[in-house]
N, C-alpha and C positions, 0 to 999 in steps of 0.2 A: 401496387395493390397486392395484399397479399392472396395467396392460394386459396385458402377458407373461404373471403369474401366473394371471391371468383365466383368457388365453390356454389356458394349460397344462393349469388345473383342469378346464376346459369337454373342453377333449382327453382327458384323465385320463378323465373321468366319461362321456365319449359311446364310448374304447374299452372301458368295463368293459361298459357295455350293448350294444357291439358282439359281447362275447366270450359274453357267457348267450346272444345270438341264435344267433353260429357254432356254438358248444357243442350245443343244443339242434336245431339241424340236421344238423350233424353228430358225431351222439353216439356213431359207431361209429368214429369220429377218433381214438387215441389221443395224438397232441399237436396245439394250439395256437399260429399262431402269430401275433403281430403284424406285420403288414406294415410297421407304421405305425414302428416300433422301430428305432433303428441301430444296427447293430454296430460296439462301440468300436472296431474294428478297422479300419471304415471311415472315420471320422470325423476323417480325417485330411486337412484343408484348405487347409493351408500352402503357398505358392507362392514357391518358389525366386527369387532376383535375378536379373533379367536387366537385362544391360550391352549399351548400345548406341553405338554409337559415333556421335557429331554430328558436322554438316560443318557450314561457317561460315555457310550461311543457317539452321540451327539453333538458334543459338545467339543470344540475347538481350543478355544481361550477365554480366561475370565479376564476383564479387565483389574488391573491393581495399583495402573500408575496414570492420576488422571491429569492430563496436561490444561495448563490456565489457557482460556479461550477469548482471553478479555481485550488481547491485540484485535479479534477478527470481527471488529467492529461493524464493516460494512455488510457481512453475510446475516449479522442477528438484527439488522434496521428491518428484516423483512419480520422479524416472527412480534408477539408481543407479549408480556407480562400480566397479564390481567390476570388471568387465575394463579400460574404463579404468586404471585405479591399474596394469595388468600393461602397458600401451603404454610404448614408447621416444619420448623427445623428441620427435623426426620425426612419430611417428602420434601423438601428443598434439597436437599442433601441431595436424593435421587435424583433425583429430577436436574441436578446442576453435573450428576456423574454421565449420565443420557446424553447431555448436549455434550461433553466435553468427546466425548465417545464420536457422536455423529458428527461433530464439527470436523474432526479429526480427517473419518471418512471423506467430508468433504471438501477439504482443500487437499487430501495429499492423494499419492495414488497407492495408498494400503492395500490390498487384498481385500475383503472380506470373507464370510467362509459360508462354505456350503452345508444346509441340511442333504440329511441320505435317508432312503427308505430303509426297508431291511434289505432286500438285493441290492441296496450298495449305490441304487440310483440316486442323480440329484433332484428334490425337490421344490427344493424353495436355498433363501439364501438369508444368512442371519448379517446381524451385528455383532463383538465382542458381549460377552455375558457381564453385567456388572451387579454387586449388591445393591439392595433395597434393606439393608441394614437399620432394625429397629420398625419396620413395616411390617403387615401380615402381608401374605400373598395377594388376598383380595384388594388390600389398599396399593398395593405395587403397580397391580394391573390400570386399576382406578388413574392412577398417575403417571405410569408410560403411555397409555392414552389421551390423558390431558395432552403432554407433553407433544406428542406426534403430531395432533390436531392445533397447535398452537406455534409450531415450526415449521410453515411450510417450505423451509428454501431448502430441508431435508430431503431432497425429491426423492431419493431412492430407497425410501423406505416404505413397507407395504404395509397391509391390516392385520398383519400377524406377530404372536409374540412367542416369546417359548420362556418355560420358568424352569429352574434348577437347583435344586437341595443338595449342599455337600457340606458334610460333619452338621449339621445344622444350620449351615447359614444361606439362606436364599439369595439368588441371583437371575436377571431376569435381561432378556434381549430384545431387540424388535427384526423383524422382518424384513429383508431387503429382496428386492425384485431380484430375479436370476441374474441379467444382461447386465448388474450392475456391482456386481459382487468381484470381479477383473477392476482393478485398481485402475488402469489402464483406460477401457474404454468406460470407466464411472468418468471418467477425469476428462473424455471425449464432449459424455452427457454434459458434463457440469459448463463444458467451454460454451456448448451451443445453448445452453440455458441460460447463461446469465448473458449472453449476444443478444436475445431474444430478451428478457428483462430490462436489459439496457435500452432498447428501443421502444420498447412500450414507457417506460418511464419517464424517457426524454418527452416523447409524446404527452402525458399526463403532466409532468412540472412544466409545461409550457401555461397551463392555466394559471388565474392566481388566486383563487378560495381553494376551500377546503371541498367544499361542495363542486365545483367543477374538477376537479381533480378527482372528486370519485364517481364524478358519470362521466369522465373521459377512459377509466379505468372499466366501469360497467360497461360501457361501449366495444371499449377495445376487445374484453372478453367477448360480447355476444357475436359480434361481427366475423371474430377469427375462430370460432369454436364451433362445430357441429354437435349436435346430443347423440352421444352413438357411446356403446360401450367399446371399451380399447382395452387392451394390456397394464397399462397404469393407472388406468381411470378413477384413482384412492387419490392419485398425486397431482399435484398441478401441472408435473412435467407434460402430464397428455395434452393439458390445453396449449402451451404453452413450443411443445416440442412437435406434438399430433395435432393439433387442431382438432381433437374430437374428448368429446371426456361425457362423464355423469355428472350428477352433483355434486359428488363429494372434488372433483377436479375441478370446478368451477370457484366451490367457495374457498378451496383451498388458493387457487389464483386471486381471486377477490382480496383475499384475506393478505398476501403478498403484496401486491401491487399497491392496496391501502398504506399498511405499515410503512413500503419504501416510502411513498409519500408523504408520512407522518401524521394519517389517520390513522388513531388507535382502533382496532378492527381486529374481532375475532372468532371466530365458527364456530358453528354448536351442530349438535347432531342427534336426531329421534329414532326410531328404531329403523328407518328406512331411508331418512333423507339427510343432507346436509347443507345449509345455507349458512347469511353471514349476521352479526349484529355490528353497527359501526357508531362510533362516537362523532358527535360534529355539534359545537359551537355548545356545550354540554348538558345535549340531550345523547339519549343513544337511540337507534333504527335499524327495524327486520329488514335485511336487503337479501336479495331471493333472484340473482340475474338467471339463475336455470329455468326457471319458471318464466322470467320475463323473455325467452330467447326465442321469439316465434322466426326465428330466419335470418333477423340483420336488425341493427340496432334504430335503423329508423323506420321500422314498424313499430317497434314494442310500442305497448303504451305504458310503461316504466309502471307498471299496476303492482309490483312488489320492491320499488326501489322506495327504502326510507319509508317505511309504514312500523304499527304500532303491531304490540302480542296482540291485541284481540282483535284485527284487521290479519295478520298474517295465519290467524289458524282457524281463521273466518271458513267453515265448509270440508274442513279438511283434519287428519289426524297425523300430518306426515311436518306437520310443527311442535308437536310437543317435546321436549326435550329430552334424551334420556339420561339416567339418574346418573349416568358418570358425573355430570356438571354440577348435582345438588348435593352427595355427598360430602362432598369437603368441600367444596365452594359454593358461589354462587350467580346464577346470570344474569347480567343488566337487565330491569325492568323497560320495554321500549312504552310510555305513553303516548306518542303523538303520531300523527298519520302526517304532518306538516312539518319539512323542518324549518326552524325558528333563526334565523340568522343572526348575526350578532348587533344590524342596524333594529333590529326589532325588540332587542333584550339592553337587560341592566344586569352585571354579575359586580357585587362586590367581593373582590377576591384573599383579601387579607386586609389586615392591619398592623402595618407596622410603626413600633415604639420602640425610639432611640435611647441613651443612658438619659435621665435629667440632669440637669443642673442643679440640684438641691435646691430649686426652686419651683420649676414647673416641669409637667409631664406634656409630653405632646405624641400625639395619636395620629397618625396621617391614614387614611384608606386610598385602598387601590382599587381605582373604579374604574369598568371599561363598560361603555354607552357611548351610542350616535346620540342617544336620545334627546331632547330637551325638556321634557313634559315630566322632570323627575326631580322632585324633593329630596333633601338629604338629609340625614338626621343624626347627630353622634350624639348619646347620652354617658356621664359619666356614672358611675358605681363606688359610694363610698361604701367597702365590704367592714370598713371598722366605727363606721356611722353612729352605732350603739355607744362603745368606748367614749368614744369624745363627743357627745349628743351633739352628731350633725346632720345632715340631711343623707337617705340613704342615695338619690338624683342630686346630689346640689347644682347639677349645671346642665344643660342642654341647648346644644349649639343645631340651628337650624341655616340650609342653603338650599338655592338653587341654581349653585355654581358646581358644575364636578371637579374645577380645578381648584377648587374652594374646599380640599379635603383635610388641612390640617386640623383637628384641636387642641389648644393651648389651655393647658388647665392647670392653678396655684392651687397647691392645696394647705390648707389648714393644720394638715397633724400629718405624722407617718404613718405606713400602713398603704394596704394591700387594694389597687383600686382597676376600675374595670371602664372600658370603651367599646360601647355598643355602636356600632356605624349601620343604619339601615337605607336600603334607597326605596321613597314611595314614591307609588304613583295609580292615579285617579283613587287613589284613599287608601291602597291595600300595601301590604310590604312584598315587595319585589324582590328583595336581594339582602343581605344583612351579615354581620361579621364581625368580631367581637376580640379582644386580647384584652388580658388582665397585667399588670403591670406593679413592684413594690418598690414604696418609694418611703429612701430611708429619711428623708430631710435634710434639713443642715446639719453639719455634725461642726461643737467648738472643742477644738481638739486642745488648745494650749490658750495660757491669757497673764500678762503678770503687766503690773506699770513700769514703765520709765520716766526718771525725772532727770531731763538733761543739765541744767544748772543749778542748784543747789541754793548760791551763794545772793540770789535776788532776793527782793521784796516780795514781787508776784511770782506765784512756782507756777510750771507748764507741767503739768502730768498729759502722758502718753500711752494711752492703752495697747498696748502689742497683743495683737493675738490673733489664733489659727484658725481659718475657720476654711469649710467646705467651700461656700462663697461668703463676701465679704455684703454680699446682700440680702437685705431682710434679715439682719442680726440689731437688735434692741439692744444698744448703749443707756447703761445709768449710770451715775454721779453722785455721790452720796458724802455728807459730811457728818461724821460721826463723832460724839464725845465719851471716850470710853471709861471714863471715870464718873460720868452722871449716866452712863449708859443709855445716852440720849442721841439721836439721830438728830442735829440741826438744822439741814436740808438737805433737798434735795435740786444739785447742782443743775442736771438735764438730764433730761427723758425721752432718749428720741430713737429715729433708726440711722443705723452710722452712717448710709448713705446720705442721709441732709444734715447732721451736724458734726460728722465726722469723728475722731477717737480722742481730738487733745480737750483740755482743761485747765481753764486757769483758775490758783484762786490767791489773795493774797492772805501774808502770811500774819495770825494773831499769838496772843501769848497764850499760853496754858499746854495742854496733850489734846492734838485730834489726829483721828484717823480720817486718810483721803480714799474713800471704797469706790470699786468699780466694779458693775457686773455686765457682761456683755450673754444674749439670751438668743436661741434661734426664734427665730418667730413662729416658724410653721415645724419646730420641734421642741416645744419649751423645756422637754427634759436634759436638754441639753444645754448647759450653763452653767459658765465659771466665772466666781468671785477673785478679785483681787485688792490688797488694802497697804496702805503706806501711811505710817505715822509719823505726824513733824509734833516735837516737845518743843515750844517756845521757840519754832522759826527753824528750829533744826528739824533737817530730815534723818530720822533714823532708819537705818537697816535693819 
């Protein structure tokens, strides 16, 4: 059992026997209160950035050589990319020099450097300075803050920044706790943090949803954490290393413990508080375990785990978000007070379309449903419908099989065409997803006759020719008199596949020519003639 929970039980059990004493003194009392209790409403710990500006005995080292970070795979499973992914080049730039910086810090045992008063004392403790090159100041600040709030396995770095002008080019730091700035014992911190990580995590992947794994993780937080202000109470280290934090260490833990698990999850913050927004089964949800923390995790009555924006800022102004998050990004909408599992939903998630065959296109959807009570709909889209007057739908394949996802569609002419996949159910569309696809048709690349004997009665002509597929190409046979400039017949009319490419015909006196045109069917522009003349039984070249 861990210390915390001890902690907690022992407070639990000495305020129940606190409340029969008060009770019992005073019995003319009609309410009770706990002193000892916070109101969620207080419980709001979060501490605003502040930006300071350095002068040049301040300042240590800029950074200028930034090392690739892309080996340290396991340290960045904790933070996540959400707002990231919404930055422009410029603040990706930054924001990719930041991490490379703090990653640094956190695997090796560098140094870091100390801020000084004017007497010379230590104050606070920085990071290396790095550009924000092509940023203003204010957008810099904007986004080492993103950035801080969005890594929490940075643990030693606090709510402070400091910004620096030299020749003109700005450079900006964050703030590291005193105790952690000794290379040394940051590298002490980092061993018992990720000890501590590693055990809550095991505990958490022992579930197997998504959803169990993040109220094993909310659990694990309320039960081992005290509400108390601490030393690093910005960082998750407090909950994690202290057992006691504000909000802003809880949702920063929250926001860790989700990501290892592979809930996308990530924290936002108003002018006073800090909680968590989490992704699951794709909706997203206001999770708030500070608020939920009345002692141990099986009192709460989870009344902030997975609830919606206008349930979480229900009475209160310590949810609105501030504007760091809407400036250049923006924050998940949460609609739902319920989350929605994945035996209860239909997501159709892509459609994918293989090369053709110069025949037919086929469309398969990727549909993930327990359901049964779901219709499926693929509609095709002829976008050159107009061109070759045909239907702008010509086809619409109905199921109510999910494994029933392919469609098989011939198409008539080339040209640019579309596959609407929707899933309904009880009459409304649930789910729906769509790729476009161009299809060039058959292509007859080459075509000339061969006549293998010569010296018969009956000749064999041989149509040789190239095509994309040798199917749905239109063979014809034509007998021509080129001196009456009369076409006498016409030999066969078919598709090669049922009468195939030879020809007999026997041989008469006069000049004819023996024509052959082979034709795509579903690209008629494409088509090549070939012709061989016999003068009185001979064939000529």
């Amino acid at each position: 059992m861990l210390f915390c929970e001890k902690v907690k039980r022992i407070r639990r059990q000495f305020l129940a026997f606190a409340l029969i004493v008060f009770t019992l003194v005073t019995a003319d009392t009609g309410n009770v209160v706990f002193a000892d209790e916070v109101n969620t409403e207080q419980k709001n710990g979060y501490q605003q950035a502040v930006l300071y500006e350095a002068t040049d005995g301040q300042v240590d080292q800029i950074e200028k050589n930034y090392a690739s970070t892309a080996e340290i795979s396991s340290w960045k499973d904790y933070s996540n990319s959400y707002f990231y992914n919404q930055l422009n080049s410029q603040q990706k730039a930054f924001y990719d020099r930041l991490d490379s910086v703090c990653m640094n810090y956190l695997v090796s045992s560098n140094d870091a450097n100390y801020r000084q008063d004017t007497s010379g004392n230590n104050v606070s403790g920085y990071t290396n300075y790095v550009s924000y090159e092509g940023l203003e100041k204010d957008e810099a600040f904007v986004i080492a803050q993103i950035f801080r709030n969005s890594n929490p396995q940075y643990f030693f770095l606090s709510s402070e920044y400091g910004n620096y002008i030299v020749n003109g080019q700005g450079y900006m730091c964050i703030g590291m706790y005193m105790d952690m700035v000794s290379g040394a014992q940051r590298a002490n911190y980092r061993n018992e943090f990720q000890t501590v990580i590693n055990s809550w995590m095991d505990i958490i992947n022992r579930n197997e949803t998504d959803l169990e794994k993040e109220k094993a993780a909310y659990d694990l937080i309320m039960d081992n954490t005290i509400y108390s202000t601490c030393e690093y109470d910005q960082s998750c280290v407090s909950v994690f290393l202290e057992g006691k934090s504000v909000c802003a260490g809880y949702a920063q833990a929250m926001q860790l413990l989700c990501n290892g698990a592979g809930i996308e999850t990530i924290a936002v913050t108003s002018s006073d508080h800090e909680w968590n927004k989490v992704y699951l089964y794709g909706n997203w949800y206001n999770v708030d375990c500070t608020w939920d923390d009345v002692g141990n995790a099986s009192d709460s009555s989870y009344s902030y785990l997975n609830i919606s924006d206008s349930r979480v800022a229900q009475g209160n102004s310590s949810h609105n978000p501030e504007n760091i998050w809407t400036i250049y990004t923006s924050i998940p909408e949460c609609n739902l007070d319920t989350v929605v599992m994945p035996e209860e939903t239909v997501s159709i998630t892509g459609v994918y379309i293989p090369d053709d065959d110069a025949v037919n296109i086929r469309a398969g959807a990727v549909i993930d449903t327990k359901l049964t009570d779901v219709t499926y709909e693929c509609t095709v889209i002829d976008y050159d419908y107009a061109t070759y007057g045909t239907a702008y739908f010509p086809e619409v394949k109905r199921t109510q099989d999910k494994t029933d996802n392919w469609m098989t569609y011939t198409p008539s002419h080339p040209g640019m065409y579309g596959f609407c996949w929707r899933a309904y159910r009880n009459g409304e569309i649930v789910s729906e997803y769509g790729a476009t696809h161009y299809f060039a048709g058959n292509q007859i690349n080459s075509a000339m006759i061969y006549v293998p004997d010569r010296n018969v009665d009956t000749l064999n002509f041989g149509m040789v020719f190239d095509a994309t597929t040798r199917e749905n190409v239109r063979i014809q046979w034509f007998l021509y008199r080129p001196d009456d400039n009369v076409y006498e017949a016409i030999l066969a009319d078919d598709l090669v596949q049922n009468i195939g490419e030879w020809q007999s015909w026997t041989k008469k006196s006069g000049r004819y020519w023996i024509m052959c045109r082979v034709t795509a069917v579903n690209n008629p522009a494409s088509s090549m003639c070939w012709g061989v003349e016999v003068r009185n039984g001979v064939v000529i070249d």
